[in-house]
C-alpha positions as CSV (number, residue, x, y, z in Angstrom):
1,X,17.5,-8.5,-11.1
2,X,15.2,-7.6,-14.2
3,X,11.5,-7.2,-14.8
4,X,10.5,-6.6,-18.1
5,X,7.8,-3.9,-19.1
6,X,5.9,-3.3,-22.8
7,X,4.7,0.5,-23.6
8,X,3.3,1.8,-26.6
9,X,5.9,3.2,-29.3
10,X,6.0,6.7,-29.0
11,X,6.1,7.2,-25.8
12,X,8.9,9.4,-23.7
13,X,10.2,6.8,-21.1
14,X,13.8,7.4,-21.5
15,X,13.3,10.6,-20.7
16,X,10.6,10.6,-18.4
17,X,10.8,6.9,-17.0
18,X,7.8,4.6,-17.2
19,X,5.0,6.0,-15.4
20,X,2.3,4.3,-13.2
21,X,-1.6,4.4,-14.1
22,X,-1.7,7.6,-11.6
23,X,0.9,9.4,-12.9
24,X,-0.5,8.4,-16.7
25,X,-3.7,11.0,-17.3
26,X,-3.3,9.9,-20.8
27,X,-3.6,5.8,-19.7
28,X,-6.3,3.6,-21.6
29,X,-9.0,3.6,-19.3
30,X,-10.6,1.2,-21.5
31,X,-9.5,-2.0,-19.6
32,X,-10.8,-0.8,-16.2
33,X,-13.7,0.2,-17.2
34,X,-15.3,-3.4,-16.4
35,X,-13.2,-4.5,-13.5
36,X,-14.4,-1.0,-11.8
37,X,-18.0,-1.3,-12.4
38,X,-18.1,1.3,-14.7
39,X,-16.2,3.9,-13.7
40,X,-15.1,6.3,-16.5
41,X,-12.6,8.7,-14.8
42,X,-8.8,8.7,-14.5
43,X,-9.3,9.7,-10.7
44,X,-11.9,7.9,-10.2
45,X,-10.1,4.6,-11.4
46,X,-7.1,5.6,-9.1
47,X,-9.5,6.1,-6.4
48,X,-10.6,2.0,-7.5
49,X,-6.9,1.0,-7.8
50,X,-6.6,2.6,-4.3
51,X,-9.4,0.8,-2.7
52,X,-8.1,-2.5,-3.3
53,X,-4.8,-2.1,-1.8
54,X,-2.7,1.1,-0.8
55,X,-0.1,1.8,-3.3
56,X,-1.9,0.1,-6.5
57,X,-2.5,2.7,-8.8
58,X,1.4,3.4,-8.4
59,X,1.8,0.0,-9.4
60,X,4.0,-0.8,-12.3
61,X,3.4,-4.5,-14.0
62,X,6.9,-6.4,-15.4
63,X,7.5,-9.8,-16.3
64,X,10.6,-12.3,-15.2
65,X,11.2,-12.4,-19.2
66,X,10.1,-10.7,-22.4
67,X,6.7,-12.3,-23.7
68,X,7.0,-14.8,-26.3
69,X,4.3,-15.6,-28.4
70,X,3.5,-19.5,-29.4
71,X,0.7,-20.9,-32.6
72,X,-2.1,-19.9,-30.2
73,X,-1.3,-16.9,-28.9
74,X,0.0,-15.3,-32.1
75,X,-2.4,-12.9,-32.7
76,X,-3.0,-11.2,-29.6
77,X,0.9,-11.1,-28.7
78,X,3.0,-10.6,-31.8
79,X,0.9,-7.1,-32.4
80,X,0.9,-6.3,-28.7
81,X,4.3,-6.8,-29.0
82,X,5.6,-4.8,-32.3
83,X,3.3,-1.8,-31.3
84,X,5.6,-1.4,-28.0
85,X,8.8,-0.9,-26.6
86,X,10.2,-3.5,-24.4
87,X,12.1,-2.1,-20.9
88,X,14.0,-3.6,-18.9
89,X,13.8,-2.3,-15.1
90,X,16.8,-2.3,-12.5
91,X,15.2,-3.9,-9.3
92,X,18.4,-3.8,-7.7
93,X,19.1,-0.3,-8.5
94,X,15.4,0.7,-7.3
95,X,15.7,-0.9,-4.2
96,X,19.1,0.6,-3.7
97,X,17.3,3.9,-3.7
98,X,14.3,3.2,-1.1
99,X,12.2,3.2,-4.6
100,X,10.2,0.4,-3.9
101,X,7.2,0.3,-1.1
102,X,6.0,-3.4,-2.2
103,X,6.2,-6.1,-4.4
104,X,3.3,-8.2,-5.2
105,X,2.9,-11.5,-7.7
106,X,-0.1,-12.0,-9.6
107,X,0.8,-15.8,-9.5
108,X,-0.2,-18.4,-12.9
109,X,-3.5,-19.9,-12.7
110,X,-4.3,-23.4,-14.0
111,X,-8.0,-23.5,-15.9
112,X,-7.4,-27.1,-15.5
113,X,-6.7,-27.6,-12.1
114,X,-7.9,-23.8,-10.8
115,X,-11.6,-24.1,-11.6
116,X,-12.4,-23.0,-8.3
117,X,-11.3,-19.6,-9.0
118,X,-13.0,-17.0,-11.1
119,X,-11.6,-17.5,-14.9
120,X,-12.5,-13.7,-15.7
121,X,-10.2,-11.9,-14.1
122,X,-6.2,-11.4,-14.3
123,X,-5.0,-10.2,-11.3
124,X,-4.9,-12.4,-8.1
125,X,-2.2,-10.5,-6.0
126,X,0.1,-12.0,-3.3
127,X,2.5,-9.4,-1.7
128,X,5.7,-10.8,-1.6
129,X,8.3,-9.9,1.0
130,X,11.3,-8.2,-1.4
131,X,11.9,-8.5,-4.6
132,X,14.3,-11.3,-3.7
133,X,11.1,-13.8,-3.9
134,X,10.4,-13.0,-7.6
135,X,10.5,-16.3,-9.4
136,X,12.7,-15.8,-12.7
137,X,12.4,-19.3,-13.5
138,X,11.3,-19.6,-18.0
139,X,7.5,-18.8,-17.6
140,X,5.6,-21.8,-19.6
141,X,4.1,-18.9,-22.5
142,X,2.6,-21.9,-24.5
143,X,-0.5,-22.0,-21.6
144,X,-1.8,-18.5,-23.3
145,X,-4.2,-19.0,-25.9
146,X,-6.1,-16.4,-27.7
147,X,-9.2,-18.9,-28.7
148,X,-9.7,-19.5,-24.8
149,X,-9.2,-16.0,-24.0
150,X,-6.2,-16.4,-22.0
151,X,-3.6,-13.8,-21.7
152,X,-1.6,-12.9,-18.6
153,X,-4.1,-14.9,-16.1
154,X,-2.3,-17.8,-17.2
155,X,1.4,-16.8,-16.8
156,X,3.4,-15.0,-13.5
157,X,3.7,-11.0,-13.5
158,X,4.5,-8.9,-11.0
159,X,3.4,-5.1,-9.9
160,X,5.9,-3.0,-8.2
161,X,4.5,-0.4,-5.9
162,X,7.0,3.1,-6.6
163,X,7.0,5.7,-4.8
164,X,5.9,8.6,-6.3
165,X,4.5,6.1,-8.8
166,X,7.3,6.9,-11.3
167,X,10.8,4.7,-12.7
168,X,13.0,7.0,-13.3
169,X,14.7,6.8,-16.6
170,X,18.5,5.7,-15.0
171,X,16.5,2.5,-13.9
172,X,15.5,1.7,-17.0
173,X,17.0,0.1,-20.5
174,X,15.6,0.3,-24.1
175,X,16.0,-3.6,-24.9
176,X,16.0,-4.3,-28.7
């Protein structure tokens, strides 16, 4: 089983695997800034991460499939998208090794049918029992739309809790 995982050309995965938001001191802290209530340190973002959930800022987010961008969603995935490298991750090979603590879904919502929920915010996390209950059903990509604002909320991703908060490169492939 495959996830799929975007990071920014240039960067040294295949040699020193994909690395979680804790083990990144060079991460964009830019996104958390908001969702933390202002905090503006690495650590104290990791500190954040940890209060929510034990294990979350060794996290790593993949996809059931490689994103695919439609007419509305163009512009905020086709650059996303040639500015990174695409991975592939070996779920069966990290569980193999006892490299996996937890697996959690951050499951599609519906603006149309979800109003209930808050719209702002991307990551409603359900732990899921083993990677065996990742859905890799096609993921509907036409629901994102840049005009609406809607990114990932709208479509299925998962975060995989490593230990030691690091893929090792043998887990991962270069996709092209």
């Amino acid at each position: 089983m495959k996830l799929y995982h975007y990071i920014t050309k240039g960067n040294s995965a295949l040699t020193g695997g994909i690395l979680s938001f804790a083990m990144n001191p060079d991460a964009d802290l830019s996104y958390y800034y908001k969702r933390t209530g202002g905090e503006t340190t690495h650590a104290g973002i990791v500190q954040w991460m940890e209060s929510c959930f034990s294990g979350r800022s060794r996290a790593i987010r993949g996809f059931s499939e490689p994103i695919q961008w439609t007419d509305k969603s163009i512009n905020m995935f086709k650059p996303f998208i040639e500015n990174a490298d695409l991975f592939s991750i070996n779920l069966n090979g990290l569980q193999k090794a006892g490299l996996i603590e937890a697996v959690y879904v951050s499951p599609a919502i519906r603006p149309d049918l979800d109003k209930d929920l808050p719209q702002d915010v991307d990551e409603r996390l359900i732990k899921l029992a083993s990677i065996n209950d990742i859905d890799t059903s096609p993921v509907d990509w036409s629901v994102c739309d840049e005009k609406l604002g809607l990114r990932f909320s709208v479509v299925p991703y998962y975060l995989i809790v490593i230990k030691d908060g690091i893929i090792p490169p043998k887990y991962i492939t270069l996709e092209k």
